[in-house]
C-alpha positions in Angstrom: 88.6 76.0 143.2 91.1 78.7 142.7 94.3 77.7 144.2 95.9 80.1 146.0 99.5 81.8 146.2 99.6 81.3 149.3 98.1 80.2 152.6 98.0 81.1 156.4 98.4 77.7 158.9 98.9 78.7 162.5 100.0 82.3 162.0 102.4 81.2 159.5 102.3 82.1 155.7 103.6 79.3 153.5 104.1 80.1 149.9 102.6 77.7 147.4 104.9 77.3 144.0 103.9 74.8 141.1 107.3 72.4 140.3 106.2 70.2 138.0 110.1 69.2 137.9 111.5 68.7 141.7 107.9 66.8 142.6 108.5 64.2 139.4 112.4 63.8 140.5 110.6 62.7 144.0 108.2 60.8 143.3 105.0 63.3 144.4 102.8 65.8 143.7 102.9 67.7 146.5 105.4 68.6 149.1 105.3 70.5 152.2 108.7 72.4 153.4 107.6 73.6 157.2 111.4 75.1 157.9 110.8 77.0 154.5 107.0 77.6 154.8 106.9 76.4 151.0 104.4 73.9 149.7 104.9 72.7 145.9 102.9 71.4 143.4 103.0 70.0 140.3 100.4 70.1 137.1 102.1 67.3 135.3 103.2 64.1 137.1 104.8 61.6 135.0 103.9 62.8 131.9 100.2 62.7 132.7 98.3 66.2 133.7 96.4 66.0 136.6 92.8 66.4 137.1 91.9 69.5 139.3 90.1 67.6 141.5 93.9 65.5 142.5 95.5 68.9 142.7 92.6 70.5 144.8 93.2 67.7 146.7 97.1 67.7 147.3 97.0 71.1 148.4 94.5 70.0 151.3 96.9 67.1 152.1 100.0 69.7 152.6 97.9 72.0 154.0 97.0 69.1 156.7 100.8 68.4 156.7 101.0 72.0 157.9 98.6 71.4 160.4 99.9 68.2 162.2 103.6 69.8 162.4 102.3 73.0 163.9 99.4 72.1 166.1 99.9 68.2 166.8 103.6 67.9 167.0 103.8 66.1 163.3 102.6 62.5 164.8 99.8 61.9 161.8 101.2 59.1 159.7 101.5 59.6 156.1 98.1 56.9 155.7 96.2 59.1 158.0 96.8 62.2 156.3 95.7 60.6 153.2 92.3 59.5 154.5 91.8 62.8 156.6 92.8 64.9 153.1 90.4 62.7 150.7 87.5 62.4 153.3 87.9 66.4 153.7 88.1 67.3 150.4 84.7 65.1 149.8 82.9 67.0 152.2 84.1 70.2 151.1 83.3 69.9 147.5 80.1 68.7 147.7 79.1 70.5 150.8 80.4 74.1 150.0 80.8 74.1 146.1 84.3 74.7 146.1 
């Protein structure tokens, strides 16, 4: 899957930027920044590169971060974004060939 530059979550465009370095400072590979509409991502975490499917997968689990805050009033724990963003990707990759 091609990651995007950017995607569209409830009418608003959030920008998505690779920082390898303000992800490892952290502690994650992904972060989403609602007030900025600004997800990161990083490549290398920890001196290790990450597999694509880890960073397709991120970027669902920021996306869904997106979602919760502007649909469901951010109330989805951390755990439950997890399982919902790795049960997701699952289905889309070997579902729709992503």
């Amino acid at each position: 899957m091609k990651i995007p530059d950017k995607v569209k979550v409830a009418g608003h465009i959030y920008k998505i930027e690779w920082n390898n370095e303000w992800l490892n400072d952290n502690g994650c590979v992904g972060y989403s920044f609602h007030n900025k509409l600004l997800i990161y991502l990083c490549k290398i975490f920890r001196g290790d590169k990450l597999s694509e499917s880890i960073i397709e997968e991120t970027l669902l689990h920021e996306i869904l971060h997106a979602v919760d805050v502007n649909y469901n009033h951010h109330t989805l724990s951390e755990e439950a974004v997890d399982r919902l963003s790795e049960g997701l990707y699952q289905v889309l990759k070997d579902n729709f060939k992503l």
